[in-house]
N, C-alpha and C positions, 0 to 999 in steps of 0.2 A: 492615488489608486493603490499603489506598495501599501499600505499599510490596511485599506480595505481586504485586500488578495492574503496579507498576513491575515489579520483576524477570520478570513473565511477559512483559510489553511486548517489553521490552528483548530476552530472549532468544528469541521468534520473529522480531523485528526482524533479532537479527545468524544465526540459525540459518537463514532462510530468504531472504539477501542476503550472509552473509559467504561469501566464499571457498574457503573449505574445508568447509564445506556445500556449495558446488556439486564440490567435486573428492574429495568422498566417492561420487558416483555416475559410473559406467562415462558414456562419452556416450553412446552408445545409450539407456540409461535416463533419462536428464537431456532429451534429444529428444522420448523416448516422453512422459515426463511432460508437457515443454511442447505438444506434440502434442495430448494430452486437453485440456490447460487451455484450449487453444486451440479446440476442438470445443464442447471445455462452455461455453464462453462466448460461443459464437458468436451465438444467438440472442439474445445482449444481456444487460449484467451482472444488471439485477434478476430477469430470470427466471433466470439462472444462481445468482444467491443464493439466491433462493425455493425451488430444488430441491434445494440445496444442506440449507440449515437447515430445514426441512418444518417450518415454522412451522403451530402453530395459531393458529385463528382470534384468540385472545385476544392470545399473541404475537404477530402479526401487528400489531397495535394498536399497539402500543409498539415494534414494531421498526421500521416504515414512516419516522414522522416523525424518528428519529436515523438511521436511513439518508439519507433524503434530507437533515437539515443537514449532517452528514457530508461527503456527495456534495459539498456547496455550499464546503464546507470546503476540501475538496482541489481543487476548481476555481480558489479561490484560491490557496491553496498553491502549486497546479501554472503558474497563470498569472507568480505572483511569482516563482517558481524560472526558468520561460522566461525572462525577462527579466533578472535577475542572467547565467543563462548566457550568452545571447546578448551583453551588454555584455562579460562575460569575454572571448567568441567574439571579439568587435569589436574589444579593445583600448582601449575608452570604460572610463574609472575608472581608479582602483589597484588593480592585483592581490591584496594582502595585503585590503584594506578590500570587494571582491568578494566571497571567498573567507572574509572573516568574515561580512556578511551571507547569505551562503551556508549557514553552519553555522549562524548564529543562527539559519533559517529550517526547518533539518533538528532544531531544538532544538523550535522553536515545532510542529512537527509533531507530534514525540513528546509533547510534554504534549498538546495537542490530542486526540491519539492516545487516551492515557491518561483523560482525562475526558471521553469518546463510548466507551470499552469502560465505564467504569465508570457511565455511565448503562445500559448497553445490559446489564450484568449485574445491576441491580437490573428492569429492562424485562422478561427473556426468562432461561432456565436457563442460568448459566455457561456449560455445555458448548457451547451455542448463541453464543453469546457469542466465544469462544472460536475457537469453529469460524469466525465472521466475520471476526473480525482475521485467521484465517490464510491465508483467500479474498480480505482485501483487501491482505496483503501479498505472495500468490502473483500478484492480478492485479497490484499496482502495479511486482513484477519483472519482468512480461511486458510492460507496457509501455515499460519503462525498456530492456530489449532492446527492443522495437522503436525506439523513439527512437535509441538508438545504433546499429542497425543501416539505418537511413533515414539517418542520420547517415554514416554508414561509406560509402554508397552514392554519396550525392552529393558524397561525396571533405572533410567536416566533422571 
């Protein structure tokens, strides 16, 4: 099962952030999309989840508390990623020694990754499951556009 749960990782990972997944869709569509995700999520991620997976009550149980470590997860994550970048940004360090903790850090996410869906598929039905990684790696694209597009803005 580990290495079925890898290879599904892995491939909404690079399906839904590689390159040529974004330039299979027209832009138009690629807009309209982020458009929705952007409406749907407006109200705030956990209610956009909650509608998303229409958890019952039981699942609900067992989804709540590894959504929120999760959350807690990537806050770290995201905070330690700031920080490598910004040093990059600044010129403080070695670029090569940057740039590895950088990838060690997009390493530690995937296993992370990998051991919050496989609690979360013995938690809640696969599918459900499933359907979360791919709302937390559709949001964590839209945010990473905005990041580089606030980026872009004030000339970074």
């Amino acid at each position: 099962m580990s290495r079925l749960v890898s290879a599904l990782i892995l491939w909404l990972a690079a399906s839904a952030l590689s390159p040529a997944f974004a330039q299979e869709a027209a832009p138009a569509q690629t807009m309209a999309r982020v458009q929705a995700l952007l409406e749907a999520s407006a109200p705030g991620k956990q209610i956009f989840v909650a509608r998303q997976l229409q958890l019952t009550p039981e699942e609900a149980a067992g989804f709540w508390p590894i959504y929120d470590a999760w959350q807690g997860t990537l806050a770290n994550l995201s905070e330690r990623r700031d920080r490598l970048l910004s040093a990059m940004a600044g010129g403080s360090g070695k670029p090569a020694d940057l740039a590895e903790e950088l990838t060690d850090l997009d390493i530690e996410e995937a296993e992370q990754r990998q051991r919050m869906f496989e609690r979360l598929a013995r938690a809640i039905p696969t599918d459900k499951a499933v359907r979360y990684l791919e709302l937390e790696l559709s949001l964590a694209a839209l945010n990473h556009f905005r990041r580089r597009a606030a980026d872009a803005y004030r000339g970074g």
